[in-house]
C-alpha atoms as a printed R data frame, in Angstrom:
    type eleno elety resid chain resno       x       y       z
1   ATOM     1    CA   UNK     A     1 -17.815 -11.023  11.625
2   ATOM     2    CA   UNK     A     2 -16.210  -8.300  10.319
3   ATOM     3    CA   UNK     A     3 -17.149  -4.925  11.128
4   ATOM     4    CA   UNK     A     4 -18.300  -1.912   8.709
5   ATOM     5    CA   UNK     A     5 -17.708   1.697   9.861
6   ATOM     6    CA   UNK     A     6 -17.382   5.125   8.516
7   ATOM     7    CA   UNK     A     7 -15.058   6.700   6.207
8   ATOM     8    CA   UNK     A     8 -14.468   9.809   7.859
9   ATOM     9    CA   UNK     A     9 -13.284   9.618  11.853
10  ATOM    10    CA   UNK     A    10 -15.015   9.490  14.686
11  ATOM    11    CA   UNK     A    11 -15.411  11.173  17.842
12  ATOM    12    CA   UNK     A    12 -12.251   9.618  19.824
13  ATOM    13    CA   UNK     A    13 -10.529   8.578  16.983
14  ATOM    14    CA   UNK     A    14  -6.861   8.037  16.153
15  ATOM    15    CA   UNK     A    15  -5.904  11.628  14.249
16  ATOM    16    CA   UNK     A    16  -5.317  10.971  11.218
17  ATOM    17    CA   UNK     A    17  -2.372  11.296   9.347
18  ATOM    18    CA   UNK     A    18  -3.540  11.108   5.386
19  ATOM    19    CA   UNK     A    19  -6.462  13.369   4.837
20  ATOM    20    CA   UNK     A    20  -8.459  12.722   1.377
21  ATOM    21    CA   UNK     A    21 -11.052  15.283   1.262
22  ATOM    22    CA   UNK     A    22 -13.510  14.981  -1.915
23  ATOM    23    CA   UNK     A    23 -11.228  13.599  -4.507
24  ATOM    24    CA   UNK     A    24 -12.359  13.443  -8.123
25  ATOM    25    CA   UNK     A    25 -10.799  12.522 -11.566
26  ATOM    26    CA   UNK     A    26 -11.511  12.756 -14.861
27  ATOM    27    CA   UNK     A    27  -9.003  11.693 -16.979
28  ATOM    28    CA   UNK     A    28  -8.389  13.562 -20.867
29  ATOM    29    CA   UNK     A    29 -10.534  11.588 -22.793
30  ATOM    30    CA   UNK     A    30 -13.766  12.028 -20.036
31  ATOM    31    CA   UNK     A    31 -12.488   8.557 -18.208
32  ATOM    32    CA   UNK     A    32 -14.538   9.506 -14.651
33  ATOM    33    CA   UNK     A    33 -11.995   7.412 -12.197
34  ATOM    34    CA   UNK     A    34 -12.786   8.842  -9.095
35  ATOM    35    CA   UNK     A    35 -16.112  10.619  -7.699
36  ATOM    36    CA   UNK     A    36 -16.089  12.545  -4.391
37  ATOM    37    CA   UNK     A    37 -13.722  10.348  -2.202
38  ATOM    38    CA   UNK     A    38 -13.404  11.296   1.524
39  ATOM    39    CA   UNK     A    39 -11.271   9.105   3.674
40  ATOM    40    CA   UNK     A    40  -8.842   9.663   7.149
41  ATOM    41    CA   UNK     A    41  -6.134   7.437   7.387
42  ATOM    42    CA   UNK     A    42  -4.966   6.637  11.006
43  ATOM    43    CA   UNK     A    43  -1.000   7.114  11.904
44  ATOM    44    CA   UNK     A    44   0.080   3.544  12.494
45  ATOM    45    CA   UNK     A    45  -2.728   1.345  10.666
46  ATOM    46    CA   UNK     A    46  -2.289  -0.491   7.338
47  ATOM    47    CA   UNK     A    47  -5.707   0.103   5.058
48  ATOM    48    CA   UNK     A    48  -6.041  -1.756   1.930
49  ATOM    49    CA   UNK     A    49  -7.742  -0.369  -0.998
50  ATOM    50    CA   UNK     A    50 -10.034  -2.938  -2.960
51  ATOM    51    CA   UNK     A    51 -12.354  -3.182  -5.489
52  ATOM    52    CA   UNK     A    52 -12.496  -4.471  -8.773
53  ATOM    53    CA   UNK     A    53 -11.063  -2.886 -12.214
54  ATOM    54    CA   UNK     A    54 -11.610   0.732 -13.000
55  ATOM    55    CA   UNK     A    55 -12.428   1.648  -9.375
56  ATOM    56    CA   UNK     A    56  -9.502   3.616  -9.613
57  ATOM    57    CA   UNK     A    57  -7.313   2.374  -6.570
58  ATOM    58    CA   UNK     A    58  -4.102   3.182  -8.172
59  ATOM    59    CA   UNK     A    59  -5.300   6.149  -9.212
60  ATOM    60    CA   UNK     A    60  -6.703   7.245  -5.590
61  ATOM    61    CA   UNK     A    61  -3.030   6.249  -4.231
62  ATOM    62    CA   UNK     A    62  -0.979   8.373  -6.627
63  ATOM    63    CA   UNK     A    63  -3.345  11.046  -6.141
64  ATOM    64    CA   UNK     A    64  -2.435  10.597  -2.203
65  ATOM    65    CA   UNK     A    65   1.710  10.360  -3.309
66  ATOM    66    CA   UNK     A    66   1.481  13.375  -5.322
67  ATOM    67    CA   UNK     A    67   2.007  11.833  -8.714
68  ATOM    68    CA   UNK     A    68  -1.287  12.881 -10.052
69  ATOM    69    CA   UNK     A    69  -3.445  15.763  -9.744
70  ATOM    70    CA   UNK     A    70  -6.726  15.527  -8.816
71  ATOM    71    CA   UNK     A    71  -9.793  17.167 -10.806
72  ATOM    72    CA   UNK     A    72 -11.483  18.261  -7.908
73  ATOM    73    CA   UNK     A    73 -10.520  18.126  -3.806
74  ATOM    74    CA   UNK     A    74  -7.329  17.967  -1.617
75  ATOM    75    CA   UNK     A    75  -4.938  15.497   0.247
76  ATOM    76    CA   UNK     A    76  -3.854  16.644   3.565
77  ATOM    77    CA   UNK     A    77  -0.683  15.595   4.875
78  ATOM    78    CA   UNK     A    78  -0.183  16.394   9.191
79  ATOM    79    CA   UNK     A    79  -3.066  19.125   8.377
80  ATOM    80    CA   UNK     A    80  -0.695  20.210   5.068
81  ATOM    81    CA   UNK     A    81  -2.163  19.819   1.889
82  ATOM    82    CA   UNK     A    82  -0.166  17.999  -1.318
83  ATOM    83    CA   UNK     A    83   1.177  19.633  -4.059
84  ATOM    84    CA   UNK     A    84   3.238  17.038  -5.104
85  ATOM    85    CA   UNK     A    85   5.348  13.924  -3.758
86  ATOM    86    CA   UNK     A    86   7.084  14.813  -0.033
87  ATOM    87    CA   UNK     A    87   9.685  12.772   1.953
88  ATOM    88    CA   UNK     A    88   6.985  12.375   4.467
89  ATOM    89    CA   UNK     A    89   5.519   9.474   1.544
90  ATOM    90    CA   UNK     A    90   7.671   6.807   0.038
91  ATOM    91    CA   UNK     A    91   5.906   4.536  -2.892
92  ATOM    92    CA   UNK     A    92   6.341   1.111  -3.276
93  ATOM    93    CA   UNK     A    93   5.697   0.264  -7.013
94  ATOM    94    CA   UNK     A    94   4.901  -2.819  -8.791
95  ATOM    95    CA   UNK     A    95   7.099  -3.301 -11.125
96  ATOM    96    CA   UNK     A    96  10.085  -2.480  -9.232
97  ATOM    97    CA   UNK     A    97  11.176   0.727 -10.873
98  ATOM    98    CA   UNK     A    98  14.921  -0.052  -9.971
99  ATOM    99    CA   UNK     A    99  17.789   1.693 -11.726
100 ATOM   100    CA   UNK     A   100  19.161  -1.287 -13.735
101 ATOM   101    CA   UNK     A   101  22.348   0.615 -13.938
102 ATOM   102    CA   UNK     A   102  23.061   0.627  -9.904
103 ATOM   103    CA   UNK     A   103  23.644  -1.903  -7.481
104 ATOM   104    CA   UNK     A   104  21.169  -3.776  -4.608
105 ATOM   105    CA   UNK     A   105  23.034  -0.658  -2.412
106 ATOM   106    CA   UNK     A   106  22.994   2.093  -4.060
107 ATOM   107    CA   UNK     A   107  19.249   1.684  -5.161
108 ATOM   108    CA   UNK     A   108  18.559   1.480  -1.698
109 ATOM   109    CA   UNK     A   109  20.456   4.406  -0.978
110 ATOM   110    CA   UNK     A   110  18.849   6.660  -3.188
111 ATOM   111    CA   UNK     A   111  16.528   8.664  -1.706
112 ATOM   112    CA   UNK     A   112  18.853   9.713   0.910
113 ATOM   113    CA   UNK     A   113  21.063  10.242  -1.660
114 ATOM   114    CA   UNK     A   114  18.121  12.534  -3.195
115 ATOM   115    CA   UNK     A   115  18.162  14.009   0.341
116 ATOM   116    CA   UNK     A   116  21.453  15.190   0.404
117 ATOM   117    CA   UNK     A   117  23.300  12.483   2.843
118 ATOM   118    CA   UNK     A   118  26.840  11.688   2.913
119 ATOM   119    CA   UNK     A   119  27.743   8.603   1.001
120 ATOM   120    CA   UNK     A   120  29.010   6.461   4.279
121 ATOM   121    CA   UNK     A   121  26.097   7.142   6.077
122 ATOM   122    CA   UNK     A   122  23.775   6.410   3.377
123 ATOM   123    CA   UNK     A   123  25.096   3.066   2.703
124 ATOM   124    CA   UNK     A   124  25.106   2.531   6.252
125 ATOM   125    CA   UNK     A   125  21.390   3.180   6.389
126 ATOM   126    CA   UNK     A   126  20.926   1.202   3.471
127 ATOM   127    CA   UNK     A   127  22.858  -2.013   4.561
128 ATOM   128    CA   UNK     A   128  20.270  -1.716   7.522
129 ATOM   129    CA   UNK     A   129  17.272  -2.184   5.399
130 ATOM   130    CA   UNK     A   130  19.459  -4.771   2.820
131 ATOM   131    CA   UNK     A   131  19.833  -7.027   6.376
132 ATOM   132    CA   UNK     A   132  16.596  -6.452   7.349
133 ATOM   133    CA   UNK     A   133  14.474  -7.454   4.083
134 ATOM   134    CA   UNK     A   134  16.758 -10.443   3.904
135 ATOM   135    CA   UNK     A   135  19.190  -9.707   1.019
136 ATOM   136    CA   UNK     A   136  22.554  -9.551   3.588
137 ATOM   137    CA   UNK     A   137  25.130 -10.688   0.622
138 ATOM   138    CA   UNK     A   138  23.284  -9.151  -2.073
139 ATOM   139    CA   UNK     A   139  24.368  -5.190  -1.385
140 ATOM   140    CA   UNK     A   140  26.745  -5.411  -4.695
141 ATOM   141    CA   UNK     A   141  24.494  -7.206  -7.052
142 ATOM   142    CA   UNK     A   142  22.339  -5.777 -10.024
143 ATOM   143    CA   UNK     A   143  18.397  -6.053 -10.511
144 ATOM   144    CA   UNK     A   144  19.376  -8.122 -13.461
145 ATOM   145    CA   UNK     A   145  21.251 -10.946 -11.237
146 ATOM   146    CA   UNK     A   146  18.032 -11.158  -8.783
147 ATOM   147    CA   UNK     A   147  14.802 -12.485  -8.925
148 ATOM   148    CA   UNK     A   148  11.077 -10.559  -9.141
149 ATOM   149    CA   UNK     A   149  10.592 -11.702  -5.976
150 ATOM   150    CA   UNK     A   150  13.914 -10.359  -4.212
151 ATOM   151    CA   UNK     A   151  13.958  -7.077  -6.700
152 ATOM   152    CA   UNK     A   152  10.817  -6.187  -4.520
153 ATOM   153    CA   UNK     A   153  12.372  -6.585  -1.729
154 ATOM   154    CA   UNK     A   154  15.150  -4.146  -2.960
155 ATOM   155    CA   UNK     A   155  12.672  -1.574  -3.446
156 ATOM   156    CA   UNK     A   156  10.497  -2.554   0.156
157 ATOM   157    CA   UNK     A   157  14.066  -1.816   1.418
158 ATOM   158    CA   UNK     A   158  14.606   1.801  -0.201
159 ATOM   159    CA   UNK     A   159  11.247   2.419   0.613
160 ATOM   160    CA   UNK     A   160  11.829   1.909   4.187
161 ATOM   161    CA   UNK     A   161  14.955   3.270   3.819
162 ATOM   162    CA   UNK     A   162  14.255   6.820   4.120
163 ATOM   163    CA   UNK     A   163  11.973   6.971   6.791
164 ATOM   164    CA   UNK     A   164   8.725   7.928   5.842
165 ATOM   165    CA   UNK     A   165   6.061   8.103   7.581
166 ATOM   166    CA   UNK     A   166   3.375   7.001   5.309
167 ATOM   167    CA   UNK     A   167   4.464   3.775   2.557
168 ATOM   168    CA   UNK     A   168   2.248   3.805  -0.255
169 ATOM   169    CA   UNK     A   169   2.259   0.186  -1.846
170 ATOM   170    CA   UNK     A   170   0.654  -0.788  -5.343
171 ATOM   171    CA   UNK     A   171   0.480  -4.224  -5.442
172 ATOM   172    CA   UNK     A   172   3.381  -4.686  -4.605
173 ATOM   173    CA   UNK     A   173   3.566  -8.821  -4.706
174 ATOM   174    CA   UNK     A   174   1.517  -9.096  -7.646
175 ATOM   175    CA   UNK     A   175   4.339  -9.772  -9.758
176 ATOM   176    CA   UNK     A   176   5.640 -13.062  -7.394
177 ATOM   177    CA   UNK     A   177   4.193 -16.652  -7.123
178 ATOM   178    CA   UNK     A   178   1.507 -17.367  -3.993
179 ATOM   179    CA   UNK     A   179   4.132 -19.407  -2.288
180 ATOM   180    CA   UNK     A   180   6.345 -16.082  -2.304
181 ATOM   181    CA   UNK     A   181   3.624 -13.709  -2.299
182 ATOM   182    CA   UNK     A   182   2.392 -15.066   1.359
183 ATOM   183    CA   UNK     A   183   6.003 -14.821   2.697
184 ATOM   184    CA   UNK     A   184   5.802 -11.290   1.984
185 ATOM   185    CA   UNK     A   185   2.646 -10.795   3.433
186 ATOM   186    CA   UNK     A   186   4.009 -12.280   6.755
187 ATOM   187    CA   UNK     A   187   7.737 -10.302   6.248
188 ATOM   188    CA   UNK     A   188   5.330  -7.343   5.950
189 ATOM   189    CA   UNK     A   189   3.981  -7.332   9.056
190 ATOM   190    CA   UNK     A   190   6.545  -8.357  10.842
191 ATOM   191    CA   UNK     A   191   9.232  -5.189   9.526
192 ATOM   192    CA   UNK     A   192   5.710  -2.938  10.139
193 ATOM   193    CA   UNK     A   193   5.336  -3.575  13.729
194 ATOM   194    CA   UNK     A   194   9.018  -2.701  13.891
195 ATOM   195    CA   UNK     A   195   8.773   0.730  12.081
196 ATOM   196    CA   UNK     A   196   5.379   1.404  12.899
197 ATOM   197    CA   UNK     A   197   4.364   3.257   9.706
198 ATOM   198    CA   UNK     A   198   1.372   4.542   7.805
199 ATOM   199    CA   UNK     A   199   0.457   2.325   5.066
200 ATOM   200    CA   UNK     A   200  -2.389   2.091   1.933
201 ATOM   201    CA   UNK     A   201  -1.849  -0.442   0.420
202 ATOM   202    CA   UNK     A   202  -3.311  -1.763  -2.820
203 ATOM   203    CA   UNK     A   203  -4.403  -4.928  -3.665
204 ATOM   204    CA   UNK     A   204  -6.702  -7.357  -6.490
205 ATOM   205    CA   UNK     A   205  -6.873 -10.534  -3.803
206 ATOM   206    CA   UNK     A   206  -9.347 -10.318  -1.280
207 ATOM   207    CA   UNK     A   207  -7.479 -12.697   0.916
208 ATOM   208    CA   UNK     A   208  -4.526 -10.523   0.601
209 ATOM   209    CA   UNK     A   209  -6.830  -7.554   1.803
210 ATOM   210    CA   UNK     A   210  -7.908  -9.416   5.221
211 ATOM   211    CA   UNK     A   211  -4.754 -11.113   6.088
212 ATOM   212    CA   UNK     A   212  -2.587  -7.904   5.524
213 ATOM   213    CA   UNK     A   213  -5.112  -4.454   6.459
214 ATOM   214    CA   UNK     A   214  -6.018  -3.301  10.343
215 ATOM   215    CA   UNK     A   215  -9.057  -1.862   7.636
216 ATOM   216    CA   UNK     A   216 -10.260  -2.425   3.960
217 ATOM   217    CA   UNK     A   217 -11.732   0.358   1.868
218 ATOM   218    CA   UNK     A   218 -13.899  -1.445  -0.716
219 ATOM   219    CA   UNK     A   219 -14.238   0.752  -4.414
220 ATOM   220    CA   UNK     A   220 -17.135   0.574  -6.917
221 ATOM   221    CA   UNK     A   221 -15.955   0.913 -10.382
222 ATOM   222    CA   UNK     A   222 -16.185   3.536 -12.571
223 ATOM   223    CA   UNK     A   223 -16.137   6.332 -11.352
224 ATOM   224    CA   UNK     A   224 -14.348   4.712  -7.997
225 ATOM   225    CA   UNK     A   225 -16.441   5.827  -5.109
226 ATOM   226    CA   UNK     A   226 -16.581   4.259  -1.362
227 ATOM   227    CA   UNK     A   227 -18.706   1.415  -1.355
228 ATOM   228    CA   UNK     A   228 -18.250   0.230   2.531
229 ATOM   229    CA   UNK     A   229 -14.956   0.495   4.744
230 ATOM   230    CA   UNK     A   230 -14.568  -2.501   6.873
231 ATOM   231    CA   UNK     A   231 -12.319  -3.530  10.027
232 ATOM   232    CA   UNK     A   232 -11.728  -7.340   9.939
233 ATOM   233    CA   UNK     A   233 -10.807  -7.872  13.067
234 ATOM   234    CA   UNK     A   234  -8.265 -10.526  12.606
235 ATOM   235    CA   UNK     A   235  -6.583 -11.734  15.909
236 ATOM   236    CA   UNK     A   236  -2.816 -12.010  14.641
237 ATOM   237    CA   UNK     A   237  -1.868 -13.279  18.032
238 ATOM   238    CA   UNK     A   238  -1.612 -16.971  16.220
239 ATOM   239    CA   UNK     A   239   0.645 -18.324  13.297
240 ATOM   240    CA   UNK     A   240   0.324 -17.790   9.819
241 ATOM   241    CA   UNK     A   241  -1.683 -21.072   9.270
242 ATOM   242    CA   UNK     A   242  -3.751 -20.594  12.301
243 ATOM   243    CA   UNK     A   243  -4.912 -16.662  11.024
244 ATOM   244    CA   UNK     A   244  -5.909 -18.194   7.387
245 ATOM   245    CA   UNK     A   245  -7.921 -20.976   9.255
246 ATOM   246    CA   UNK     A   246  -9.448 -18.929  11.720
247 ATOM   247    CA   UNK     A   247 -13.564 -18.308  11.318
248 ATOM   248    CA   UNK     A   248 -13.120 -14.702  11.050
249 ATOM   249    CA   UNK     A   249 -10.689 -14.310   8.426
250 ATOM   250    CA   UNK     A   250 -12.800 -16.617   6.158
251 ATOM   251    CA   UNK     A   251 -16.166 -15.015   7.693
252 ATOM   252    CA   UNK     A   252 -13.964 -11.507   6.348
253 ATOM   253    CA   UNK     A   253 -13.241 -13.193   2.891
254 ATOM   254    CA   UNK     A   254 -16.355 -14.484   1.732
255 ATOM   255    CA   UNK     A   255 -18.331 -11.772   3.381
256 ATOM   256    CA   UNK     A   256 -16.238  -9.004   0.977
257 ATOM   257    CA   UNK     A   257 -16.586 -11.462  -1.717
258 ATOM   258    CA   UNK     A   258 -20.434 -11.311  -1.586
259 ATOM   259    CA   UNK     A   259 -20.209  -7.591  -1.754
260 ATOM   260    CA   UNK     A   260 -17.742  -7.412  -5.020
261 ATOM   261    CA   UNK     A   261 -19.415 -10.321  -6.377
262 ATOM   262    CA   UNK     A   262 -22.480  -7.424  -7.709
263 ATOM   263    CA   UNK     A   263 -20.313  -5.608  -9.950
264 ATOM   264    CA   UNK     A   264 -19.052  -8.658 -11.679
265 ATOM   265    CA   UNK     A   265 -22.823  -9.012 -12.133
266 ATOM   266    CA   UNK     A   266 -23.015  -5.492 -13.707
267 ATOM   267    CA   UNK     A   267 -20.228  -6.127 -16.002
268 ATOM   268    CA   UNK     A   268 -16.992  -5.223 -13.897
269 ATOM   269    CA   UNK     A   269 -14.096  -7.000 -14.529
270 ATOM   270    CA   UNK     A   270 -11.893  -8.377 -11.646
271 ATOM   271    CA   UNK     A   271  -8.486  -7.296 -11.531
């Protein structure tokens, strides 16, 4: 069965490397999205942030990027509070947000071009990523020439690119079919164990959530607060097939499932 713990760390804990200390916001209008969120974020584990619409995920995540202020609270970065987006965070965005104008290589390239690096080292870099996302022949093509599917991949690749520690991803295979979505999930893991970074990661699909996070962070809607945090405590030692079988990772499923399933009840939604 899955197991439920506490938002904040413990006594022996990983440190943390993402602090969110009582986060609120209230958008213009009066739109509560967010109501006294505390969360730690281990270096090295991938959480997932769930819940169902208007629980303010996205919100929570560029709050944690920089890209939004909050109303009320602080992120902590290493012990430094955000003011705004750092190279120590590199975002992952759903739709893409390539530069139409600039090749598979150069959009790779650019944050270390925003950094300051030398052209032939850049690309270097870059190439690296290009090879290891799986686009090796594609370094000179446009977003236009490529499909959703490998246009994510582009920007997985810049992501990774410049070496942050912490990858914030929005749903970031939302926009693909299941058949690619779940090859994603698995290339995922695989260039994560190999970089060993920081990751939240949002997500709509449950079974997305459990197959993907070392932890899931479960939102109520409006205004998102945290409604459990749970471990799954998938054995990933088997393949693919074998994990989505496996008691546990349906126990994990369903078990979330019947918690989201009372604010469809109340009215909410799903995403």
């Amino acid at each position: 069965m899955p197991v439920s713990e506490q938002a904040t760390p413990q006594a022996g804990a990983a440190e943390p490397i993402v602090e969110v200390r009582e986060i609120s916001k209230t958008y213009d209008g009066g739109v509560h999205a967010l109501d006294g969120i505390d969360l730690a974020f281990p270096k090295g584990e991938m959480t997932t942030l769930l819940g169902p619409s208007g629980c303010g995920k996205t919100t929570l995540l560029k709050i944690i990027a920089g890209l939004l202020e909050p109303s009320a609270g602080q992120v902590l970065i290493g012990g430094t509070p955000v003011h705004g987006p750092g190279p120590e965070r590199a975002f992952v965005f759903q739709d893409f947000a390539l530069m139409p104008w600039a090749s598979v290589v150069r959009n790779v390239a650019f944050g270390l071009e925003l950094q300051g690096m030398a052209k032939d080292k850049r690309y270097g870099i870059a190439r690296q990523y290009i090879e290891k996302v799986g686009l090796s022949g594609f370094e000179e093509f446009y977003p236009h020439e490529l499909s959703g599917g490998m246009r994510q991949r582009v920007g997985l690749a810049r992501a990774l690119s410049v070496d942050a520690e912490v990858l914030l991803m929005d749903e970031p295979f939302s926009a693909v079919d299941e058949q690619t979505r779940r090859q994603f999930q698995e290339d995922l893991l695989y260039l994560l164990a190999e970089e060993d970074k920081t990751v939240i990661f949002v997500t709509h699909s449950i079974e997305e959530a459990v197959y993907v996070a070392d932890r899931i962070v479960l939102l109520s809607p409006q205004p998102g607060r945290i409604s459990s945090v749970i471990r799954p405590g998938i054995d990933r030692a088997g393949t693919p097939d074998e994990i989505r079988r496996d008691k546990r990772y349906l126990d994990a499923v369903e078990d979330i499932w019947q918690n989201l399933k009372k604010y469809l009840n109340e009215g909410a939604v799903a995403r």
